[in-house]
N, C-alpha and C positions, 0 to 999 in steps of 0.2 A: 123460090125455095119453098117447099110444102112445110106446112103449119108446124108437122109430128118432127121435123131435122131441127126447125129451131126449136121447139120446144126440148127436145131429146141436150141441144147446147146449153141452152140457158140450167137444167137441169143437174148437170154433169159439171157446169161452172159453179153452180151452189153449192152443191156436195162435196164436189173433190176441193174448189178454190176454199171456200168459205168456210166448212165445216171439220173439215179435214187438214187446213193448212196446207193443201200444195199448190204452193205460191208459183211455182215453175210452167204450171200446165196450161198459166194467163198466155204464155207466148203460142201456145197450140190451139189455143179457143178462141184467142182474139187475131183483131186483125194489124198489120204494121201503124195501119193510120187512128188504129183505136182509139176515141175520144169517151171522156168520161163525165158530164158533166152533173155539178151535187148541187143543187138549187135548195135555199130555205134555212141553209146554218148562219150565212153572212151574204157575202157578194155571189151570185155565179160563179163557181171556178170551174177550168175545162181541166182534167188532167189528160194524164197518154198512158201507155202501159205501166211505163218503169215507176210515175208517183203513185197509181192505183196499187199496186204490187206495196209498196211503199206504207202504203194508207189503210192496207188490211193487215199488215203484218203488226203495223200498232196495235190497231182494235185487237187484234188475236192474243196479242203482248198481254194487254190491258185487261182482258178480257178470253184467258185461255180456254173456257169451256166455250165459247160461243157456237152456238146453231141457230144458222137461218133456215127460214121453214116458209114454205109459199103457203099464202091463207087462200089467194085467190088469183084466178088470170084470164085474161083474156087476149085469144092470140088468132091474128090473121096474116097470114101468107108470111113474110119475114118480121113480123115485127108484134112481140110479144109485150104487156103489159102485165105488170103482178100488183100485186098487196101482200108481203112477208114482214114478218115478226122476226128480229133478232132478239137470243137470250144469252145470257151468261153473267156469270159473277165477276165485278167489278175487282179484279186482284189486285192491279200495280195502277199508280197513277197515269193519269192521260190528261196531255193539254192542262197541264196546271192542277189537276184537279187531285187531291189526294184520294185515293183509293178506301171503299169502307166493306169492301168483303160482303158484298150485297149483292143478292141476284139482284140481276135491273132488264128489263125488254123493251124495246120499241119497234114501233110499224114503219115503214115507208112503203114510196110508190115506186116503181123501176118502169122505166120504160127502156125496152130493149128493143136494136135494131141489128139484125145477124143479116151478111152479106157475104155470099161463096164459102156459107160452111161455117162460119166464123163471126164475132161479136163483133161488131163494127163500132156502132156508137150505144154509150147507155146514158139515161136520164134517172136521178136519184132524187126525192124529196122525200128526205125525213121525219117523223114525228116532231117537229123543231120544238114543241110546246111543253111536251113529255121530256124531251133528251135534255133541253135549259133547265127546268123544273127539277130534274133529278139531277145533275149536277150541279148543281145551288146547294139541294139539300139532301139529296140521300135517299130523298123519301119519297115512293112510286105510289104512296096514296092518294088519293082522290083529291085534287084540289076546290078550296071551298070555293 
């Protein structure tokens, strides 16, 4: 698959999935056997479509303005690499944590692998340092 198809995927999944809320459009962009695995919160987890779908519709919950935004990437023949910032304000509680009406943003890494058209598998590490740090406390300062 040429660089500009997946790129043009990966693209069209940030915006309309991620920034947008259309959570439906995962089954059109991805693939049946889509694997999704988040490295760096706790253990390796793999999900599939239906927990992914599942797992953004929280953060979006949690987190209703949210926009992710590509900082940087690099991409050859099907398989794309980023550096994106997610932002928004921390609204409703997540995973135990009560909510403090605070923008908050963190980085990760995406490694993405598009196959006939379609998201095949993604690779996700988080800012884990930044995202622990800020829900402990709140607070996106600078750590001493």
């Amino acid at each position: 698959m040429p660089t500009n198809s997946a790129r043009l995927i990966i693209q069209q999944w940030i915006q309309e999935v991620w920034n947008r809320g259309n959570i439906s459009l995962m089954n059109e962009l991805c693939s049946e056997d889509y694997t999704l695995l988040t490295l760096g919160l706790s253990d390796e987890t793999a999900e599939n479509i239906e927990t992914t779908k599942a797992w953004i519709e929280e953060l979006r919950w949690a987190f209703p303005d949210l926009h992710m935004s590509i900082c940087s990437e690099v991409a050859e023949k099907n398989r794309i690499a980023l550096h994106n910032t997610a932002r928004g304000t921390f609204a409703k509680n997540l995973c135990g944590v009560s909510a403090n009406h605070k923008p908050f943003s963190w980085h990760s890494i995406m490694i993405i692998h598009v196959n006939h058209m379609r998201i095949h598998r993604m690779w996700i590490t988080p800012d884990r340092e930044t995202l622990l740090w800020w829900l402990r406390t709140g607070d996106q300062a600078k750590r001493q």
